[in-house]
C-alpha positions in Angstrom: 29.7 92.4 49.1 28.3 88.8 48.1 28.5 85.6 50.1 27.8 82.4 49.3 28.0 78.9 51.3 26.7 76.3 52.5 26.5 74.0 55.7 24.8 70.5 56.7 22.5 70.0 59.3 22.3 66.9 61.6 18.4 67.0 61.1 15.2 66.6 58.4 14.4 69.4 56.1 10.9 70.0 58.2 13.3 70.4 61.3 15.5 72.8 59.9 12.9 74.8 58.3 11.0 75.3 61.3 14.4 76.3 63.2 15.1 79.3 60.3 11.8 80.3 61.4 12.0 80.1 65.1 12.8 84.0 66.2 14.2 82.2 69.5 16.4 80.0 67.5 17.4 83.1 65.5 18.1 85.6 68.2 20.1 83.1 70.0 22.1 82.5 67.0 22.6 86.0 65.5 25.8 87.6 66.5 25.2 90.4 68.7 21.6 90.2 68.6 19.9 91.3 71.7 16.1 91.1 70.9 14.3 89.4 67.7 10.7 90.1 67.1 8.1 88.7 64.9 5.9 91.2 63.8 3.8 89.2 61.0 4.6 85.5 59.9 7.0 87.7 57.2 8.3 90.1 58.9 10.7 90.4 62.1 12.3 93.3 63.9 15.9 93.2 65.7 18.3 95.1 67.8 22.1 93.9 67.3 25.2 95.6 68.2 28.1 94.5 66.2 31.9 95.7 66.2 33.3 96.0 62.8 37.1 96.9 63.2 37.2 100.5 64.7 33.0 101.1 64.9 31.0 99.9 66.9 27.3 100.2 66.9 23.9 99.2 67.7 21.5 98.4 64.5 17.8 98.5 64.6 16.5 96.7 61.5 13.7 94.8 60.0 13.9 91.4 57.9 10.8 90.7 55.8 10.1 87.1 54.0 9.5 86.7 50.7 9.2 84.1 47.8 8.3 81.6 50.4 8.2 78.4 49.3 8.0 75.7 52.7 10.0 73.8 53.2 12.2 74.7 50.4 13.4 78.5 50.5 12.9 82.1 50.9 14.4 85.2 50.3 15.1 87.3 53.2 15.8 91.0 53.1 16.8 93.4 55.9 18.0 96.3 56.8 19.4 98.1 59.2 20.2 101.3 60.8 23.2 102.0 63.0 23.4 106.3 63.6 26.6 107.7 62.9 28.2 104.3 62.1 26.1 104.0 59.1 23.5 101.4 57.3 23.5 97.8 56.2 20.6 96.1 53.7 21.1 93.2 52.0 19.3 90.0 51.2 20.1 86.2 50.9 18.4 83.6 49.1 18.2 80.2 51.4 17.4 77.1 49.9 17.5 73.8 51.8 18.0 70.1 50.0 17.5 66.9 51.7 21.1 64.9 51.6 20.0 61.9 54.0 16.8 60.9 56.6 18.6 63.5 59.0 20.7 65.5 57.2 19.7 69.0 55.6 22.3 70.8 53.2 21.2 74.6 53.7 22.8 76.5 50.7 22.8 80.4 50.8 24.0 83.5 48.7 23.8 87.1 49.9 24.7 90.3 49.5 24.7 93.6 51.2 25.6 97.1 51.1 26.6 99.5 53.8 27.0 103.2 53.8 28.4 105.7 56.6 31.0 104.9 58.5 31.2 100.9 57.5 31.7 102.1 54.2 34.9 104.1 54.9 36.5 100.8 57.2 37.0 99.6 53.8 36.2 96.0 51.9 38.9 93.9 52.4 38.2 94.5 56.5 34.0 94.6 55.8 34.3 91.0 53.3 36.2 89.3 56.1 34.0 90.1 59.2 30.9 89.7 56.8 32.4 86.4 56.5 33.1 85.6 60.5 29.7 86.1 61.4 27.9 83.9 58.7 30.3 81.3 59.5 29.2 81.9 63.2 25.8 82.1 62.7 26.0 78.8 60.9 27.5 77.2 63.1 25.4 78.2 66.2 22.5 77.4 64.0 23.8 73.7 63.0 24.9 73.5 66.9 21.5 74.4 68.3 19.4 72.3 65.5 21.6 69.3 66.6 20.8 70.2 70.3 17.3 70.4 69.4 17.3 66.9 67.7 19.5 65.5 71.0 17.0 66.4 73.5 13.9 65.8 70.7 15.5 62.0 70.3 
């Protein structure tokens, strides 16, 4: 499964970078997530429960940081365990490009694999809600920078 998109963000590239490495920011903007924890300045640990059509499960994963380059991009890589439901790893490559004094363009392309019980739902049903939940972590994150920058202004 691949996705790829992008979204602008009412803020400076230094804002926005520091948000995508805010755990609080993240947490609060991860569907499902119930805890966030950073471990190392490249590394993070989560708990999320997520529904995907007929399975529901809680998922216990890790996201590391790589190819760091501040404030530009990283590659991020997870994955994530779910019991009987199954397993979900993937990775995204995020790249942010300044489009104005307070506007961010944050590009992304992922992918990810899933085994167990995900894998039998099926890819039509596993694309689409792959789909719902970047585009509603997106826009949480776009939401909360531009709180940020509200009560920063």
């Amino acid at each position: 499964m691949k996705l790829e998109d992008s979204v602008t963000l009412p803020c400076g590239r230094e804002t926005a970078w520091a948000a995508l490495n805010d755990p609080e920011i993240l947490r609060q903007c991860i569907p499902g997530c119930e805890e966030l924890t950073q471990d190392a300045s490249d590394h993070m640990t989560a708990k999320v429960t997520l529904k995907v059509g007929p399975v529901k499960a809680r998922f216990a994963g890790e996201v590391t940081l790589s190819e760091i380059n501040a404030p530009e991009n990283y590659v991020l890589s997870g994955e994530g365990k779910g019991g009987v439901a199954g397993f979900a790893k993937g990775s995204a490559h995020v790249r942010l490009e300044d489009a104005g004094p307070n506007e961010t363009v944050l590009h992304y392309s992922a992918s990810a694999d899933v085994g167990g019980k995900l894998a039998q739902i099926g890819s039509r049903l596993l694309d689409a809600t792959a789909q719902k939940l970047a585009r509603q972590f997106f826009d949480k994150f776009r939401d909360t920078v531009a709180d940020d920058e509200a009560a920063d202004a």
